[in-house]
C-alpha positions as CSV (number, residue, x, y, z in Angstrom):
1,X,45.4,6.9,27.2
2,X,42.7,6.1,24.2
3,X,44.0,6.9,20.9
4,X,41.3,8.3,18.6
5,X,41.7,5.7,16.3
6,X,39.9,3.5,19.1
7,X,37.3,5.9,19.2
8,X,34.1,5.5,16.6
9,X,34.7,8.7,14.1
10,X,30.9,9.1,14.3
11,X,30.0,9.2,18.0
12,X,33.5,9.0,19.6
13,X,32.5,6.0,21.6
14,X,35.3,3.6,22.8
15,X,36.0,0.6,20.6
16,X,37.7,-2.5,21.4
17,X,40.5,-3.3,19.0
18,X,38.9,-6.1,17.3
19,X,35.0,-4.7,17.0
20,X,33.8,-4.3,13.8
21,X,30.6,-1.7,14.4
22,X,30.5,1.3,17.2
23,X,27.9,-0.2,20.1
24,X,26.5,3.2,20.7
25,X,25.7,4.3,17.1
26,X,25.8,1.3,14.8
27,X,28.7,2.6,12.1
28,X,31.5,0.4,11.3
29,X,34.7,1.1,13.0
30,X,36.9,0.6,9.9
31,X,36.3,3.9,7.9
32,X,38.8,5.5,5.4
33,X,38.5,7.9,3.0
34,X,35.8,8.3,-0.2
35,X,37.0,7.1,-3.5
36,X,35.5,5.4,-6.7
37,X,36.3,1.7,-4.5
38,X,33.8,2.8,-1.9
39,X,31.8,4.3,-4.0
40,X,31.4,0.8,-6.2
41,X,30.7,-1.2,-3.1
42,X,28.3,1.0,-1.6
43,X,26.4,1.1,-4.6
44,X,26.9,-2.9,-4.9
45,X,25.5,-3.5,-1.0
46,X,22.6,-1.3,-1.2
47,X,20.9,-2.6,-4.7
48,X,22.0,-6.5,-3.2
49,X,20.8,-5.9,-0.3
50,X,17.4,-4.4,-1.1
51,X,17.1,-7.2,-3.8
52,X,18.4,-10.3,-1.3
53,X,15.0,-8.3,1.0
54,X,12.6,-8.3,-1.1
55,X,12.8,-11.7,-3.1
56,X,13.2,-13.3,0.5
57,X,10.3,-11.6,1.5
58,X,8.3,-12.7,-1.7
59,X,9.5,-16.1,-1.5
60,X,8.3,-16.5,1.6
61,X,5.0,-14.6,1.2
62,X,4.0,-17.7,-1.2
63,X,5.7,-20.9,0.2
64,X,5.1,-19.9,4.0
65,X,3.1,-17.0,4.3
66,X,1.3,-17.8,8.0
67,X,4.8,-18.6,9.3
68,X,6.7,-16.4,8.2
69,X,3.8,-13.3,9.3
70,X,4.3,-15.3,12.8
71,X,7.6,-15.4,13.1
72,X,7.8,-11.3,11.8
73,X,5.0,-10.6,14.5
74,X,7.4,-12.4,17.1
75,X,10.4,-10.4,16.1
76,X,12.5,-12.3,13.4
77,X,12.4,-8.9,11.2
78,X,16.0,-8.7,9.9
79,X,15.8,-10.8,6.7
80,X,12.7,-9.1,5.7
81,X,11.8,-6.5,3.7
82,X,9.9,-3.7,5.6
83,X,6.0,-4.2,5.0
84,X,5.4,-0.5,3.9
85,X,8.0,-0.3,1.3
86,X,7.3,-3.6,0.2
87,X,4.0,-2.2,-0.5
88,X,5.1,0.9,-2.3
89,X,7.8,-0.7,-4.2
90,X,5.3,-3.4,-5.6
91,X,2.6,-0.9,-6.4
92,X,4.9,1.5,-8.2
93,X,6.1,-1.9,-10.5
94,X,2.6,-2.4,-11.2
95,X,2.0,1.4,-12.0
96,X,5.3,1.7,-14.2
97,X,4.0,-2.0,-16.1
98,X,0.5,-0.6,-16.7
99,X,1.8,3.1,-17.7
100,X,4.0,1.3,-20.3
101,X,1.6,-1.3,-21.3
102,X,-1.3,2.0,-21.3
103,X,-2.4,2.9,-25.0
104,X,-1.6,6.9,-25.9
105,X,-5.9,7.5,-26.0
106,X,-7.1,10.4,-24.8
107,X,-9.9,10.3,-22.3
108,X,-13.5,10.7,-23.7
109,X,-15.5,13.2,-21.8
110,X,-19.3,12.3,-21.1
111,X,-20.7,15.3,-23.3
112,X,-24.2,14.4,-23.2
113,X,-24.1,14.4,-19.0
114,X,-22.4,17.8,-19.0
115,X,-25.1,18.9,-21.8
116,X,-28.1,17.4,-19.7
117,X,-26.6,19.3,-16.6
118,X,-26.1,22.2,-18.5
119,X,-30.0,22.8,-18.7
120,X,-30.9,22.1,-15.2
121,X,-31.2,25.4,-12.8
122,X,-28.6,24.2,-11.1
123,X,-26.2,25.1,-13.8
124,X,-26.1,28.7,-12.7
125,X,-24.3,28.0,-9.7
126,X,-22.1,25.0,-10.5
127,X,-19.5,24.8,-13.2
128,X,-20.4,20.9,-14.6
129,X,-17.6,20.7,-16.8
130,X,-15.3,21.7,-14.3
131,X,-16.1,19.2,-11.7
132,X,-16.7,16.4,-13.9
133,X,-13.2,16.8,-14.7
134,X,-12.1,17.3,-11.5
135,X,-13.6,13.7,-11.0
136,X,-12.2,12.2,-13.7
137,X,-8.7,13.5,-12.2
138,X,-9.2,11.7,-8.8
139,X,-10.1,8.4,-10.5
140,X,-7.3,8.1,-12.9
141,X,-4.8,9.3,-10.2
142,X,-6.1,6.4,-7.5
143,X,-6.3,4.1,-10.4
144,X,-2.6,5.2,-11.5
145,X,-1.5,4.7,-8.0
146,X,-2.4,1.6,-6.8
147,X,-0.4,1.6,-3.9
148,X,-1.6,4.5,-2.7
149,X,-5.3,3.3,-2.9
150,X,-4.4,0.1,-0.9
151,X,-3.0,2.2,1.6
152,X,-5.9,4.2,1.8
153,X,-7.9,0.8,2.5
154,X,-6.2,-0.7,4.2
155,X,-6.6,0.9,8.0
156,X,-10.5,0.2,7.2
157,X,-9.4,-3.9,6.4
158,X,-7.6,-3.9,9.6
159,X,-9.9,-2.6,11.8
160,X,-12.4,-4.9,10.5
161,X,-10.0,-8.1,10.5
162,X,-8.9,-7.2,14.3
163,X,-13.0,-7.2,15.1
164,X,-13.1,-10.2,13.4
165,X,-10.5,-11.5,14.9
166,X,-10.9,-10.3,18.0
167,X,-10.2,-13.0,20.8
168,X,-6.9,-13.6,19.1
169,X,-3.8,-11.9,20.6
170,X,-3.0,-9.7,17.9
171,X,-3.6,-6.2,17.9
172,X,-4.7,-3.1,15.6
173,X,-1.1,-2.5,15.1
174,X,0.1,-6.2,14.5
175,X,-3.1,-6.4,12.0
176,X,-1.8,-3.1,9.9
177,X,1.4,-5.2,9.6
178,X,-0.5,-8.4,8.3
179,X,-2.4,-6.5,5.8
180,X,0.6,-4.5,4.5
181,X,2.3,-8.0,3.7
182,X,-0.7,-9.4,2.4
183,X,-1.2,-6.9,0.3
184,X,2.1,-6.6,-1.2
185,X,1.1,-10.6,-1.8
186,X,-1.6,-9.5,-3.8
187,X,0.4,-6.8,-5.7
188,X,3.3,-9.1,-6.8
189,X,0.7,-11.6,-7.9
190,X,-1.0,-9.2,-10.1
191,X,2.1,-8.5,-12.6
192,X,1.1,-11.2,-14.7
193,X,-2.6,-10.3,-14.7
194,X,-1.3,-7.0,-15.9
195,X,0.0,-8.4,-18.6
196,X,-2.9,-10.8,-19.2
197,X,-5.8,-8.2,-19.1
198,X,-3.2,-6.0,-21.7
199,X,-2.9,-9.2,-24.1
200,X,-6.1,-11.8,-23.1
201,X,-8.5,-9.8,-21.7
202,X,-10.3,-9.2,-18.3
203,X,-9.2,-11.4,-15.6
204,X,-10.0,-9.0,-12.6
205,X,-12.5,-11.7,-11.1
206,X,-10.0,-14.3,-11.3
207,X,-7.3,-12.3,-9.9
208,X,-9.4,-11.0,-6.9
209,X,-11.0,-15.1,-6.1
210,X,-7.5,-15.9,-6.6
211,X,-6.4,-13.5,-4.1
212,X,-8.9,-14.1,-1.4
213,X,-7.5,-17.9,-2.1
214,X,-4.1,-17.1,-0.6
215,X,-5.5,-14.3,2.3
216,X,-7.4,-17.4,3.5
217,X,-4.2,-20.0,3.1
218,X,-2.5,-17.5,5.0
219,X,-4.5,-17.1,7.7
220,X,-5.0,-20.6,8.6
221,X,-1.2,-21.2,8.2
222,X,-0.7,-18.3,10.4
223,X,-3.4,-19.4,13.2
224,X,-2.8,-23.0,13.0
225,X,-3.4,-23.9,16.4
226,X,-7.1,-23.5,15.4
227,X,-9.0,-25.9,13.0
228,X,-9.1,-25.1,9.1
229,X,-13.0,-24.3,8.9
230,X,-13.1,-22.2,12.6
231,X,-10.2,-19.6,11.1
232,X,-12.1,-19.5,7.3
233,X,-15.2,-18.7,8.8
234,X,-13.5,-15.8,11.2
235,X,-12.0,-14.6,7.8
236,X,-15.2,-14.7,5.7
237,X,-16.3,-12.5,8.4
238,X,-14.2,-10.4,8.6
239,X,-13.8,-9.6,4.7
240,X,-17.8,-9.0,5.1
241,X,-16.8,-6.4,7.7
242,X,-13.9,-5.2,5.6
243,X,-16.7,-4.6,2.6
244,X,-19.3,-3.0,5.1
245,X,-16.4,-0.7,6.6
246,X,-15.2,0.2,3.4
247,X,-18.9,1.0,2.1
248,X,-19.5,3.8,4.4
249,X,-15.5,4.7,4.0
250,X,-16.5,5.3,0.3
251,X,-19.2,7.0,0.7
252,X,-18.1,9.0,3.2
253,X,-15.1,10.4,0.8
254,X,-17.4,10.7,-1.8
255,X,-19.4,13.0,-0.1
256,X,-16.0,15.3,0.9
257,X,-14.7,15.1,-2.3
258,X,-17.7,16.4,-4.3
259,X,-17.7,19.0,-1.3
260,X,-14.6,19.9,-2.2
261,X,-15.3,20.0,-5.8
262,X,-18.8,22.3,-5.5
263,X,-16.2,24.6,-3.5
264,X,-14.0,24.6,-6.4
265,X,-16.1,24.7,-8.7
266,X,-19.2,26.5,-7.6
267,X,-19.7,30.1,-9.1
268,X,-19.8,33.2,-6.7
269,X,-23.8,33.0,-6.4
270,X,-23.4,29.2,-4.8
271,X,-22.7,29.9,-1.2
272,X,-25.3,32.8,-0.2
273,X,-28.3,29.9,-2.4
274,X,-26.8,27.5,-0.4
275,X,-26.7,29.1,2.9
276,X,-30.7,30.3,2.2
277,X,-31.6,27.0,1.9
278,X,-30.3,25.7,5.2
């Protein structure tokens, strides 16, 4: 007869007597109750743990980066942070450095736009003020959330990297993965040029030429059975696609968003004009 306390307490699966985790669901076998001991070490495992992740994973972004992307592709993902939180946890640093870093200034509104809109006919339909604002909203917030912006990106980049890379044996998928760890590369590389743009001035064009720098080291590392000048050619080409993707991306939200905004925005009298002129 199997005595519960050889049973896992989550999922009742049988244990042997000296396993440590249940087989079935993954929970430790040695449970006991909830006081300030477990508490402490719980609390201790999960900030060590994230922290062991993510400086491993940042380590290794900048000593090995095509070898270690290989070897993540190829399933050695324990020691690793996960690429999407990686992401998010480097673009909320950044965001938290800038917000502190941000001057108290209030934002100056573009009076002489809204007055010279004011005086066109199409004033009478469109609230100017109001959707200049609403404008102004959207571009602080992506500019606030950086993260969020890259993400945004970055299924454009991908698709434009896999056509670029096309005859190689990664897929859409695998490139998503890529990107999401070279972007959190990027991200943890741009704390100091927060910092330096706050105190120096504009380094933006280093920081991006920089960037581009290690994408390229990166990729060569990570397709090294291929010469040097063969995978930085594929990768020039690919960021051209990237920037011809992300063109007609761009313009394409543009276009929704001021829809939006004219719907928002627009007085009563805007839909029956609009409709007589289609």
């Amino acid at each position: 007869m199997i005595g519960l306390e050889n049973r896992c307490k989550n999922c009742s699966q049988h244990l042997l007597l000296n396993q440590k985790y249940c087989h079935a669901c993954g929970q430790k076998s040695d449970t006991h109750r909830i006081n300030f001991h477990f508490l402490l070490h719980e609390v201790q495992h999960g900030i060590l743990h994230v922290h062991s992740g993510i400086v491993f994973t940042i380590k290794e972004l900048f000593t090995r980066p095509g070898h270690m992307l290989r070897e993540y592709l190829d399933g050695r993902r324990k020691q690793h942070f996960p690429p999407l939180l990686f992401v998010l946890v480097m673009g909320s640093v950044c965001a938290l450095i800038q917000f502190f870093l941000k001057h108290k200034t209030e934002a100056k509104s573009d009076h002489t736009l809204t007055t010279n809109l004011s005086k066109t006919e199409i004033a009478n339909y469109i609230d100017f003020k109001g959707l200049i604002a609403y404008f102004e909203h959207i571009f602080e917030w992506l500019g606030g959330h950086l993260a969020f912006t890259i993400l945004l990106m970055l299924p454009i980049a991908a698709l434009a990297f896999f056509l670029g890379f096309r005859k190689y044996r990664y897929n859409y998928p695998e490139w998503l993965v890529i990107l999401l760890f070279l972007a959190g590369q990027c991200l943890t590389f741009y704390v100091p040029f927060i910092f330096l743009s706050h105190f120096a001035g504009n380094f933006n064009f280093l920081f991006f030429v920089l960037c581009w720098a290690f994408v390229t080291f990166s990729l060569i590392q990570l397709f090294n059975s291929r010469g040097k000048w063969y995978v930085f050619l594929r990768a020039c080409w690919s960021l051209f696609l990237s920037y011809l993707f992300s063109v007609i991306y761009i313009i394409f939200a543009i276009l929704l968003i001021t829809a939006v905004g004219i719907l928002l925005y627009g007085y009563d009298n805007i839909t029956p004009k609009i409709m007589n002129k289609l």
